[in-house]
DSSP file (Angstrom, degrees, kcal/mol; ACC not computed):
  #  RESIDUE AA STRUCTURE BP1 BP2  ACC     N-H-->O    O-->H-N    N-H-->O    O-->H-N    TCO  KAPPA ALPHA  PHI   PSI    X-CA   Y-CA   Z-CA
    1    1 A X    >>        0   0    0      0, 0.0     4,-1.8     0, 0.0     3,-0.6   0.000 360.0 360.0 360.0 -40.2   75.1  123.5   95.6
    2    2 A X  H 3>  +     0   0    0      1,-0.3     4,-1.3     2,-0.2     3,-0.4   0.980 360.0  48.4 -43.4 -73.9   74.5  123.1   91.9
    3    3 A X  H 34 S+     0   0    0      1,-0.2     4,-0.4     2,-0.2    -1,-0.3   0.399 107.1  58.9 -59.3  12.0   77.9  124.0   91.0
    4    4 A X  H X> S+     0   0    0     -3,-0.6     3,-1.5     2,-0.1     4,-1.3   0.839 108.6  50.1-104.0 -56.8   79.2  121.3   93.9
    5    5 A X  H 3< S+     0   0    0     -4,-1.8     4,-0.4    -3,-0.4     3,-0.2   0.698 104.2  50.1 -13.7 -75.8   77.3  118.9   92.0
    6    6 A X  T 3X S+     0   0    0     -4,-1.3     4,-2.4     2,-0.2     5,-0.3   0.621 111.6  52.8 -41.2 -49.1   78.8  119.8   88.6
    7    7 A X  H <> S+     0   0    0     -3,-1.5     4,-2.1    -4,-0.4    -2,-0.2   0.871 111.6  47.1 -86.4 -40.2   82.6  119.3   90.6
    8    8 A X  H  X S+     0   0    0     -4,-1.3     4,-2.2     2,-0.2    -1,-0.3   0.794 115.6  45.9 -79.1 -42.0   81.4  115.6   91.9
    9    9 A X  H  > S+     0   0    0     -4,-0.4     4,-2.8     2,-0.2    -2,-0.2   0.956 118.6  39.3-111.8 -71.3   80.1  114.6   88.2
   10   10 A X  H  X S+     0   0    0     -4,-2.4     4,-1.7     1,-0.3    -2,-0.2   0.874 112.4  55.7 -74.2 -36.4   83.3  116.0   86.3
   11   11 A X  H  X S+     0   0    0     -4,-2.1     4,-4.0    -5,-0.3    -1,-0.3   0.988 106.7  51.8 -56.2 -57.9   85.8  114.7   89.0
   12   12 A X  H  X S+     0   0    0     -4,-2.2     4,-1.0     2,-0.2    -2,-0.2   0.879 114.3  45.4 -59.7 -17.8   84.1  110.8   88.5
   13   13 A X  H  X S+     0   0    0     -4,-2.8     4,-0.9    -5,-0.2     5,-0.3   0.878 113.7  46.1 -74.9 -62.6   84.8  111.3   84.8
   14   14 A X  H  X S+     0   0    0     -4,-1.7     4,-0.9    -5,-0.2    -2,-0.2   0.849 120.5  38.2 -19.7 -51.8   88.3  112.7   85.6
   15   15 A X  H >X S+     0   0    0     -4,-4.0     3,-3.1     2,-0.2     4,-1.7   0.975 115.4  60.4 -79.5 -61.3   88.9  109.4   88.3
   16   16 A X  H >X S+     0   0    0     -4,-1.0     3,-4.3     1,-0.4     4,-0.6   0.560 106.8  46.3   0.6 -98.2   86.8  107.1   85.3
   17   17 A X  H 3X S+     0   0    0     -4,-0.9     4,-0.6     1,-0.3    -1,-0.4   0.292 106.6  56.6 -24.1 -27.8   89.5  108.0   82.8
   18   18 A X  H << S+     0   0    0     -3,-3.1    -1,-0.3    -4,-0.9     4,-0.3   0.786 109.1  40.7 -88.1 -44.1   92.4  107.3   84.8
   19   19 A X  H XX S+     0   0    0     -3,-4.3     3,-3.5    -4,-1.7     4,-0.5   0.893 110.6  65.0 -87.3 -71.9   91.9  104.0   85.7
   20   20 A X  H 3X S+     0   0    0     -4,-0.6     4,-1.8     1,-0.3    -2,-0.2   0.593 110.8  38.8   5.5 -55.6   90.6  103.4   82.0
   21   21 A X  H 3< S+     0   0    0     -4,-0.6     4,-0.4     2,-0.2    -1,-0.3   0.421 105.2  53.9-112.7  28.2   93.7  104.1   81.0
   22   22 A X  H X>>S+     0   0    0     -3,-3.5     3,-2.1    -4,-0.3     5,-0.8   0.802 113.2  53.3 -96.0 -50.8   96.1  102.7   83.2
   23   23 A X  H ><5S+     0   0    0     -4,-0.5     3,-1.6     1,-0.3    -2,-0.2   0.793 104.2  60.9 -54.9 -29.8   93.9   99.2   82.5
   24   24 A X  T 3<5S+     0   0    0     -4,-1.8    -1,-0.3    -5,-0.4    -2,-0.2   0.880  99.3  53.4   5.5 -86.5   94.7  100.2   79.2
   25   25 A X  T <45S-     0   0    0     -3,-2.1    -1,-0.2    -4,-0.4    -2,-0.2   0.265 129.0 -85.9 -49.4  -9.9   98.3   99.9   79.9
   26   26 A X  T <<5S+     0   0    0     -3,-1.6     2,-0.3    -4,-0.6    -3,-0.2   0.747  89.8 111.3 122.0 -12.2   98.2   96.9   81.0
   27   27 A X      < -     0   0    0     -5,-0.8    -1,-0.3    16,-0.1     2,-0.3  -0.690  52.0-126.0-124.2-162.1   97.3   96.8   84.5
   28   28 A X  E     -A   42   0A   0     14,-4.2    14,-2.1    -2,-0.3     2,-0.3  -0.986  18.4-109.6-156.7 162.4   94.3   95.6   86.2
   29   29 A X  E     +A   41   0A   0     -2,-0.3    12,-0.2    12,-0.2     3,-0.1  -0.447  35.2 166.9-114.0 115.0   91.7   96.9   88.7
   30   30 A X  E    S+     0   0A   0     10,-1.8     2,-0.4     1,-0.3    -1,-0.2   0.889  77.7   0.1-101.5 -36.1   92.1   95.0   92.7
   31   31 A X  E     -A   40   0A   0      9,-1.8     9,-2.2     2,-0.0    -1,-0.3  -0.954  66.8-174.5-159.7 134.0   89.8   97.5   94.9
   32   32 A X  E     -A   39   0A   0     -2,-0.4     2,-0.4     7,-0.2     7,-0.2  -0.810   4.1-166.9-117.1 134.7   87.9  100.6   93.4
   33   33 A X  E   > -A   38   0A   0      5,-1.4     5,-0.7    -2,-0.3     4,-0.1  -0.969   6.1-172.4-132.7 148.5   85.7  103.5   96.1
   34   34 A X  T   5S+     0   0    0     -2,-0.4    -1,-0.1     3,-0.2   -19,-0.1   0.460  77.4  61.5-121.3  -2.4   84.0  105.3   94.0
   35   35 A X  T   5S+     0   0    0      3,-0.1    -1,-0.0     0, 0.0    -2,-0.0   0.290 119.7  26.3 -96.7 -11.4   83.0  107.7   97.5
   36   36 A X  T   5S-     0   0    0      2,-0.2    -2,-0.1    50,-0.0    48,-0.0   0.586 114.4-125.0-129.5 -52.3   86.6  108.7   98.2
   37   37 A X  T   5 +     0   0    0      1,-0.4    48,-2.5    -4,-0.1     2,-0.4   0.791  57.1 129.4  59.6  64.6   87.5  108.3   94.6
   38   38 A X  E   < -A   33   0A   0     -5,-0.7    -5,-1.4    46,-0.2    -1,-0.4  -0.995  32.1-171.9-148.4 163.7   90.6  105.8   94.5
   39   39 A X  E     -A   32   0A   0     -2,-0.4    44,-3.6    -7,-0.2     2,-0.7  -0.973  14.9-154.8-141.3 143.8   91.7  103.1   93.2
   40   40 A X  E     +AB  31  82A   0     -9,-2.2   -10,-1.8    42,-0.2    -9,-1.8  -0.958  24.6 179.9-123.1 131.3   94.7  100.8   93.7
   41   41 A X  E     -AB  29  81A   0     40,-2.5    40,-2.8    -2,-0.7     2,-0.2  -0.896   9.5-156.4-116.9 143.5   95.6   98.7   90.2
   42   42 A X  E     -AB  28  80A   0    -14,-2.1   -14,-4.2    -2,-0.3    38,-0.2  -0.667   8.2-154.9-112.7 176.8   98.6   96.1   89.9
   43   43 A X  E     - B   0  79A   0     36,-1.0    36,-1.4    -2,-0.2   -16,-0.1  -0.919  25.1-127.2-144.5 118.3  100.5   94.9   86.8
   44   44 A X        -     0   0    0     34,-0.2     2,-0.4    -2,-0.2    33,-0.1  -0.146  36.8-107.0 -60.9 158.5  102.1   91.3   87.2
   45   45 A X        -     0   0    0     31,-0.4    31,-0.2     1,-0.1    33,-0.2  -0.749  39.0 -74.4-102.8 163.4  105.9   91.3   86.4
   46   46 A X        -     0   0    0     29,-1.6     2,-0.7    -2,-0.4    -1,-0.1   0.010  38.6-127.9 -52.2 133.6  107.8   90.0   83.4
   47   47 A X        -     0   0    0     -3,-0.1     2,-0.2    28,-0.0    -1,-0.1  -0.581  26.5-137.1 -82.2 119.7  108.3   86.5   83.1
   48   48 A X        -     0   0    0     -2,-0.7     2,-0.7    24,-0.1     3,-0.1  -0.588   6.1-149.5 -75.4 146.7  112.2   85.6   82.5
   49   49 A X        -     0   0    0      1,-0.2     4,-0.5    -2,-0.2     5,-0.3  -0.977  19.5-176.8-117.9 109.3  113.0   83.3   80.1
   50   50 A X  S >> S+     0   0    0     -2,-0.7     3,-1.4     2,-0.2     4,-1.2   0.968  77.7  64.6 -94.7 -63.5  116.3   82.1   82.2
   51   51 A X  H 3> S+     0   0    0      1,-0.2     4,-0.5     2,-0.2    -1,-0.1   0.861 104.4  40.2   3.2 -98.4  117.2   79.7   79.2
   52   52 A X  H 3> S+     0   0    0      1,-0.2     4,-0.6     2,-0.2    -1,-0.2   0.580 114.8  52.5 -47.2 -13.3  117.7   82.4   76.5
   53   53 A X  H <> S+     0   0    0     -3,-1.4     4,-0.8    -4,-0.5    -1,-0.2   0.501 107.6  54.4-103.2 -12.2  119.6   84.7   79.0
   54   54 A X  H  X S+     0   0    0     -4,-1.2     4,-0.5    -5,-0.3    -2,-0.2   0.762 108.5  44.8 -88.7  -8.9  121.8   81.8   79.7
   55   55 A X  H >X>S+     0   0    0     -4,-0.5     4,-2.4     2,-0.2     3,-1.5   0.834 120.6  45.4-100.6 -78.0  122.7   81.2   76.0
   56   56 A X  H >X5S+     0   0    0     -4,-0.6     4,-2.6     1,-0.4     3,-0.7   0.725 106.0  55.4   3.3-109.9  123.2   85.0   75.8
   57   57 A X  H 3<>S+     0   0    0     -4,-0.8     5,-2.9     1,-0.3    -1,-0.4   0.645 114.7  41.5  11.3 -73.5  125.0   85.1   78.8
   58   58 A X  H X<5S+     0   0    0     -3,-1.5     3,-2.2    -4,-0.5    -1,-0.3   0.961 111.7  52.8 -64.9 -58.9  127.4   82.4   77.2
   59   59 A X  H <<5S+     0   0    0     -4,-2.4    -1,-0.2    -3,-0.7    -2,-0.2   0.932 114.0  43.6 -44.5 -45.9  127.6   84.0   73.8
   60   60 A X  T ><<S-     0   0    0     -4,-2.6     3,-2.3    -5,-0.5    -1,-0.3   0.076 113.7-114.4-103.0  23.8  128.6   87.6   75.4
   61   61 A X  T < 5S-     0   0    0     -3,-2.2    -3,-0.2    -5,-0.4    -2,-0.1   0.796  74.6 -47.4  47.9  41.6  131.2   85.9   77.9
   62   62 A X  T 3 <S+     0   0    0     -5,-2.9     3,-0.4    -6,-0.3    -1,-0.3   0.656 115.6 113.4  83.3  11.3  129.3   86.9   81.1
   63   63 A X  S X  S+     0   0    0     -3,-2.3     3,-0.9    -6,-0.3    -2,-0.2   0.995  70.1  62.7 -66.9 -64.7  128.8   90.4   79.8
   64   64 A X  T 3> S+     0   0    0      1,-0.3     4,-1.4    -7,-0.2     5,-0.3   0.436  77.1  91.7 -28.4 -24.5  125.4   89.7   79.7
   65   65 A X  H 3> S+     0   0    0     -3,-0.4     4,-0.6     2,-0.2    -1,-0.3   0.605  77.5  53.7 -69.1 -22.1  125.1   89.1   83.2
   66   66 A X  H <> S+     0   0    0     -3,-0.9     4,-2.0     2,-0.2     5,-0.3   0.882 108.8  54.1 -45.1 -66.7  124.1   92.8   84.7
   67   67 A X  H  4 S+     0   0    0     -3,-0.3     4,-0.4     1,-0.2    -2,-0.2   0.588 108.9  46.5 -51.1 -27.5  121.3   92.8   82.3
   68   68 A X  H  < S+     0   0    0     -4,-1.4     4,-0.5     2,-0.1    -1,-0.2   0.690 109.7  57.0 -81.2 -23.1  119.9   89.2   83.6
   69   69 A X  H  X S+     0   0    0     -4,-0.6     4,-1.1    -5,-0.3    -2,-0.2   0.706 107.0  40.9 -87.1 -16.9  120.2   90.3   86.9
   70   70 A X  H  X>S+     0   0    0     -4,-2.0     4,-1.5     2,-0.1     5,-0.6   0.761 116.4  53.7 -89.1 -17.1  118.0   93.5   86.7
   71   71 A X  H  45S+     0   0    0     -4,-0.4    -2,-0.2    -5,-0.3    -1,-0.1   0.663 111.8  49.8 -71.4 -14.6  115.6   91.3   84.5
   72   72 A X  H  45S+     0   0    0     -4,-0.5    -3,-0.1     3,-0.1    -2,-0.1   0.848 129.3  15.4 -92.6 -33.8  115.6   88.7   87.6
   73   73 A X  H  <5S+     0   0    0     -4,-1.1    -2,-0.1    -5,-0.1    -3,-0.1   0.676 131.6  27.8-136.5  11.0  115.0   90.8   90.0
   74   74 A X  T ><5S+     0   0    0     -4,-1.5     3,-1.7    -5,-0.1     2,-0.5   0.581 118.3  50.2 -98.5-108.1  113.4   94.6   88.9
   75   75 A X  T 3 <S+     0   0    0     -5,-0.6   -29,-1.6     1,-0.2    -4,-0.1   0.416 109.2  48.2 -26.7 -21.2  111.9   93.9   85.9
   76   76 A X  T 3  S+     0   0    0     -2,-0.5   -31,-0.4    -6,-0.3    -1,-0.2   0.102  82.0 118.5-106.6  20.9  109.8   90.8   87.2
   77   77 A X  S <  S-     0   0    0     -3,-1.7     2,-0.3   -33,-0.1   -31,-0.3  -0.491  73.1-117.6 -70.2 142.9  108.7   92.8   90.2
   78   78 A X        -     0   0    0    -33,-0.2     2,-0.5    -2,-0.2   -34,-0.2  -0.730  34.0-141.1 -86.7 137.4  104.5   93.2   90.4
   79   79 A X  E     -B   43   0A   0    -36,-1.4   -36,-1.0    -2,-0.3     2,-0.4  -0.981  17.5-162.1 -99.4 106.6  103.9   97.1   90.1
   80   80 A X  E     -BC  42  96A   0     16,-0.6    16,-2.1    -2,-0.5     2,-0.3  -0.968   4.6-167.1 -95.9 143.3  101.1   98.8   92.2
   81   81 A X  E     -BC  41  95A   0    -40,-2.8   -40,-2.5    -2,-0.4     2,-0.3  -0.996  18.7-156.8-149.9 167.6   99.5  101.9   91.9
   82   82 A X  E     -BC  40  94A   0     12,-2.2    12,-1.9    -2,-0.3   -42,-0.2  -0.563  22.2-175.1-106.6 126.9   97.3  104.2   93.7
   83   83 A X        +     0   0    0    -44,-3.6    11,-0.1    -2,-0.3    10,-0.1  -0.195  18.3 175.7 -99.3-135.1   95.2  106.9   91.6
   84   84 A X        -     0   0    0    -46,-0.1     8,-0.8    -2,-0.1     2,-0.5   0.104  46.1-140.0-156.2 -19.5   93.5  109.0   92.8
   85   85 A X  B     -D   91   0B   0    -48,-2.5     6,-0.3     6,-0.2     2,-0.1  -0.521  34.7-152.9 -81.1 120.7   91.1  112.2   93.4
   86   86 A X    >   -     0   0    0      4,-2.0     3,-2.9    -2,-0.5     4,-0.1  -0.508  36.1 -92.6 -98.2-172.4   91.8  114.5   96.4
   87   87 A X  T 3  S+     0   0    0      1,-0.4    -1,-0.1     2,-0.2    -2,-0.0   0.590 124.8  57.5 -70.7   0.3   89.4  116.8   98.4
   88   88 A X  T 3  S-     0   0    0      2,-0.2    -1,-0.4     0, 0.0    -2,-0.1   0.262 123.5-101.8-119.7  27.6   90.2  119.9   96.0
   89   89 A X  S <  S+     0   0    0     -3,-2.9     2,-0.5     1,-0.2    -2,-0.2   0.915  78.6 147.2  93.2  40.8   88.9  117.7   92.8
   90   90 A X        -     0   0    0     -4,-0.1    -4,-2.0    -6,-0.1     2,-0.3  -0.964  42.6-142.1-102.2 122.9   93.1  117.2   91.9
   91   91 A X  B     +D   85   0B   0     -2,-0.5     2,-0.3    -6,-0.3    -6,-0.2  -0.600  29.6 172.8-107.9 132.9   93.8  113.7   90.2
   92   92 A X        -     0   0    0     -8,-0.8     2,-0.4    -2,-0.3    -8,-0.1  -0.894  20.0-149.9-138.8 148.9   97.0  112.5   91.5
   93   93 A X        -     0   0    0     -2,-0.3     2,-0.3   -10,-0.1   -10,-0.2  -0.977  11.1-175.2-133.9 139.9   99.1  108.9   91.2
   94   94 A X  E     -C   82   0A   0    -12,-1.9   -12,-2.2    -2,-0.4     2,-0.4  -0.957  25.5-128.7-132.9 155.8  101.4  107.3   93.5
   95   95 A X  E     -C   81   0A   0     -2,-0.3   -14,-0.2   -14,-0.3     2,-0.2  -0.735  28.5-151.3 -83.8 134.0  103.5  104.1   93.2
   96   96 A X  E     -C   80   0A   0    -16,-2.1   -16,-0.6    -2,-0.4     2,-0.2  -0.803  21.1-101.5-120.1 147.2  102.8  101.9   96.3
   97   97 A X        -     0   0    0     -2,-0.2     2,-0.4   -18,-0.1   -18,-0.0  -0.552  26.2-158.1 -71.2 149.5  105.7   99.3   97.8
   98   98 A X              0   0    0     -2,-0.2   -20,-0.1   -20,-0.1   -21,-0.0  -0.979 360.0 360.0-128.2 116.8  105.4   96.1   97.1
   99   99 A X              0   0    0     -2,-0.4    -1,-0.0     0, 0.0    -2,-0.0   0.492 360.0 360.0 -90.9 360.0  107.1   93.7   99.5
């Protein structure tokens, strides 16, 4: 029972750390169980500066234009994800859709 104990104690540091250092990273903490042990954290997406990729854009004779279009609509996408503990004390992350 002791040693069950021990596994519960040293798993919440594990799941601790994780989200520690995804907020770290950058992202930021929407709904925490500390009884299941997960957590699901977003990260806002980049703000385009549509201006400068339009002078760009000009400058490189529409070359540019591939590269504004994965910054318009990939890069400025919100990122969630899920951490983590499962039921044999293994710390796991998943990427969740975001519609």
């Amino acid at each position: 029972m002791k040693s069950n104990q021990l596994n519960q104690e040293q798993s919440m540091q594990v799941f601790s750390k994780m989200i520690s250092n995804k907020v770290s990273n950058g992202f930021t903490l929407e709904e925490r169980n500390d009884k299941l042990l997960f957590a699901v954290l977003s990260k806002g997406g980049k703000v385009v500066n549509h201006s400068l990729n339009f002078m760009i854009f000009c400058l490189t004779l529409g070359l540019w234009s591939f590269a504004w279009l994965y910054l318009t609509f990939e890069a400025s996408k919100q990122k969630k994800v899920l951490v983590a503990i499962d039921e044999e004390g293994i710390p796991f992350e998943e990427r969740c859709l975001v519609a």
